[in-house]
N, C-alpha and C positions, 0 to 999 in steps of 0.2 A: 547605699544599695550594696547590695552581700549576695552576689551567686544569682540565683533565682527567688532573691531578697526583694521588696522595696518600699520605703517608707516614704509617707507621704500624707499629705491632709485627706480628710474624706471629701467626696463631691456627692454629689446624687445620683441615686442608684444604688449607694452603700446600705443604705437603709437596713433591706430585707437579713444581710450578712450579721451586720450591728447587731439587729434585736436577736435573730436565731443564737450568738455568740453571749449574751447580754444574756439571755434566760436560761442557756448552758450553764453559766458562771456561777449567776445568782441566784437563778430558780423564780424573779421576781413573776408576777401574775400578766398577762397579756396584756389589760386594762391598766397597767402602772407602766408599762415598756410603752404600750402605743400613746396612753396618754403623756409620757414624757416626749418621745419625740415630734407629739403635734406639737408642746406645748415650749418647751424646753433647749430643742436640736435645731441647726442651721446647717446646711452643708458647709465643710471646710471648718466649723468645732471643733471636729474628731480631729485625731492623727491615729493612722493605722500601720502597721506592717504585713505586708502581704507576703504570703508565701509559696510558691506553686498558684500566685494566681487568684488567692484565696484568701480572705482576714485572714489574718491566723492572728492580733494583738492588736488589742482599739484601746481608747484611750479619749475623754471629753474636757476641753481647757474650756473654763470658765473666766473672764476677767474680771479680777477683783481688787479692790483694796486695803491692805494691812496699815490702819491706825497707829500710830507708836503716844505713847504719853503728851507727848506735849503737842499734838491734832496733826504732826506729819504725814501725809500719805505715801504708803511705798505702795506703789502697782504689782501686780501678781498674778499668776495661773494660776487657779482650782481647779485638780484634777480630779477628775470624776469617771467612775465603773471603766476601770482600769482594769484589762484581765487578758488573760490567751488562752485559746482554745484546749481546753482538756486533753485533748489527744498530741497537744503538741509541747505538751509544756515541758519545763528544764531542758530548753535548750537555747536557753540566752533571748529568744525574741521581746519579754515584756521588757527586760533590762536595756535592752538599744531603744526598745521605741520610747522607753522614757527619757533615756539622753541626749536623745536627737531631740522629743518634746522641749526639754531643757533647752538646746541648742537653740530652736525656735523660739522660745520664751523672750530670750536673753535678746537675740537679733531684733524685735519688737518692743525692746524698753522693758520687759518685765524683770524686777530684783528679783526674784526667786517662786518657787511653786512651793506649794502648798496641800495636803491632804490629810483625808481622814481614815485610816487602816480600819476595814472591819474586824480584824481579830488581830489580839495579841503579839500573835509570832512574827506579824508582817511589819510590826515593831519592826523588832529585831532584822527583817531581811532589807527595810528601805534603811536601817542605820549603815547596812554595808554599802550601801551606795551615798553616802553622807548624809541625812538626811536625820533631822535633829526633832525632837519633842518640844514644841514649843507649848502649848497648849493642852490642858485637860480639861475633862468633865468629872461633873459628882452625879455620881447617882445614890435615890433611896427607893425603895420599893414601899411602896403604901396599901397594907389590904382593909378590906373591908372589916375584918377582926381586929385590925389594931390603925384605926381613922384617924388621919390628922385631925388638927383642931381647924375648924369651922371657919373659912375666911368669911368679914364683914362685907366684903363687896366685889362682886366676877360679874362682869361687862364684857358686851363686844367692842373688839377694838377694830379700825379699820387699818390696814395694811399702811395708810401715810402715816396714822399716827403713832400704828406698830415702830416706825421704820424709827420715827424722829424721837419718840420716849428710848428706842434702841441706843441712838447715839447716846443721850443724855445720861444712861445707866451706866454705861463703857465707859466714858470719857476719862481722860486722863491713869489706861493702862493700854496694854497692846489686845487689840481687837480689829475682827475684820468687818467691815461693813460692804455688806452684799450688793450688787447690782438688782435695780426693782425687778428684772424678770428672773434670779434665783426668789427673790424675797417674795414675788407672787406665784411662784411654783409652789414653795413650800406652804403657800398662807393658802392656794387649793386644796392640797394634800390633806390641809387638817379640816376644809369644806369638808368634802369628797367621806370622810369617815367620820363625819357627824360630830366636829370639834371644830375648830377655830381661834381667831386670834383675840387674845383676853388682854381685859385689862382687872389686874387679880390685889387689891389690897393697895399697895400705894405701887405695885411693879405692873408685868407683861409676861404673858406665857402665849405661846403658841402650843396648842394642845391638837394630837390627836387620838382617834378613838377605836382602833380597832381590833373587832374578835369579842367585845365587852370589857376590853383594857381603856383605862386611860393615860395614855401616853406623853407628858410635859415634857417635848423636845427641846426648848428651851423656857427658864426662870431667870427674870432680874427682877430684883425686891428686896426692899431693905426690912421686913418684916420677918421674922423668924419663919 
């Protein structure tokens, strides 16, 4: 606690703060905010920093798993819509509540936290707080003028056998495997916009579909 600072977990109540701060940030749509926190939020998730009495810096820990090659489990926070109120920001708030987050982490067994920067430069601003690139994605863009080639075989998959072809793809490098209520948030999501969980050639896609995009959040597959 700092002056008229105070950090601390969320309870009930926070809710309303949460999202109004949450759609400031991210601009997400009403129906993705509320349907995350029916679906997704527990009180005491969050860690918040209040200011004057007020959010002013939220933050959502997720417990998870990081895999290492040879099937070790290290425990871990997933941080998740991690942000501070636009009128308040550069002034140190998101960078304490995420050390204190850290702080908390560590006193509950977690080896370290974990996240996914939406844009580039936030690279660079979590490396100044130590914070290391372990992980990337590939992406390609595929239009309708220049169509991949035609897979033999796209199935629905269901979320258990999503989960366990998941392992079996991974196995033996560093991966994270999700707790089943991130892994049925996301297998919603790709409901919700009129896609779902695939089983696509000899791999797994979770796909989803929106605006008339289709979206492969995630590919394992040993097919080209």
């Amino acid at each position: 606690m700092m002056g008229r600072e105070l950090l601390r977990p969320t309870v009930p109540g926070d809710e309303g703060q949460m999202k109004a701060l949450w759609k400031a940030c991210f601009g997400d749509e009403d129906w993705y905010i509320d349907g995350f926190f029916a679906k997704g939020y527990t009180p005491g998730r969050g860690m918040v920093l209040e200011a004057e009495g007020e959010i002013a810096s939220m933050l959502l820990t997720f417990s998870q798993e990081m895999v290492d090659p040879d099937g070790r489990k290290v425990p871990i926070w997933y941080v998740y819509a991690f942000c501070t109120k636009p009128s308040v920001q550069r002034r140190g708030f998101g960078r304490r509540l995420l050390a204190w987050t850290e702080a908390q982490a560590a006193q509950q067994g977690k080896r370290g936290v974990v996240m996914v920067p939406g844009e580039r430069s936030l690279f660079d601003f979590y490396g100044t707080l130590g914070y290391q690139t372990v992980f990337s994605t590939w992406e390609q863009v595929i239009s309708r003028e220049n169509p991949a080639t035609a897979l033999s075989q796209v199935t629905l998959c269901t979320l258990e056998e999503y989960h366990q072809r998941r392992g079996q793809w991974l196995r033996g490098r560093w991966w994270i495997d999700y707790p089943e209520e991130s892994a049925a948030w996301q297998a919603q999501l790709c409901r919700a916009s009129g896609g779902g969980l695939y089983r696509i050639g000899d791999g797994i896609a979770a796909v989803e579909c929106w605006g008339g995009a289709v979206t492969v959040k995630e590919l394992l597959a040993g097919e080209p």
